[in-house]
N, C-alpha and C positions, 0 to 999 in steps of 0.2 A: 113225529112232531106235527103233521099234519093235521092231525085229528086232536091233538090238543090245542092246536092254535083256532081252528074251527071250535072246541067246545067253550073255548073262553068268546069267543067273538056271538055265537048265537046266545050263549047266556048276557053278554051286555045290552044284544040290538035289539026292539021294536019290531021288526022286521028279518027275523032266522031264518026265515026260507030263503031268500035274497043274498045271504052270508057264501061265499065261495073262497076256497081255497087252492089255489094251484103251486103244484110245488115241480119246481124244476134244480135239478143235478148238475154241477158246474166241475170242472176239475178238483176244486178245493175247499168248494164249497155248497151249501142249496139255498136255493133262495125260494123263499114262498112269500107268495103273491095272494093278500088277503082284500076281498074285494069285498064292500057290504053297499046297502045301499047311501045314496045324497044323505037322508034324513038320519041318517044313524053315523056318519063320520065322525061327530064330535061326540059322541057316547063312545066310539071304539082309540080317541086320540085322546080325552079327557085334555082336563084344564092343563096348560101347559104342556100337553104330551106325555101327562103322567100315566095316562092308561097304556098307552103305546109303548110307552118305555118298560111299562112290565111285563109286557107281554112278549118284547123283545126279550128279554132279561131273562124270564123263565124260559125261553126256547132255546137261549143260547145256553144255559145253563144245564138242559135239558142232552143237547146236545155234546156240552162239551166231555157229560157223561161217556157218550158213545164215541167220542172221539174226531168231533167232525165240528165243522164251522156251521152256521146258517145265520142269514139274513131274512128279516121281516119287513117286507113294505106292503103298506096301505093304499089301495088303489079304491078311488070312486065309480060306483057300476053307472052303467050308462054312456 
């Protein structure tokens, strides 16, 4: 899930080398930590959080395949 949340996030930004993804393992669930740069946040959260919200959506979905929970949050680098 890692690597698709990263392919979707450097095909939106400006700036793909700057795109990181960190994924951490929780009891119940994973949460990845998608970091891009200032100037690219609003291309990666779209109007009203429409982007964000599908990118959460296909991960969760992606997931629920495999049988597992995961949360997406959006962090700004710097």
């Amino acid at each position: 899930m890692k690597e698709l949340v990263e392919y979707i996030a450097k095909s939106l930004v400006d700036n793909p080398d700057e795109v990181e993804v960190r994924e951490s393992e929780g009891e119940r669930s994973t949460v990845l930590e998608l970091k891009v740069a200032a100037d690219d946040m609003g291309k990666v959260i779209g109007k009203q959080g429409k982007i964000a919200k599908a990118i959460r959506t296909l991960t969760k979905a992606t997931a629920a395949k495999e049988g597992k929970r995961v949360a997406v949050e959006i962090v700004k680098e710097g």
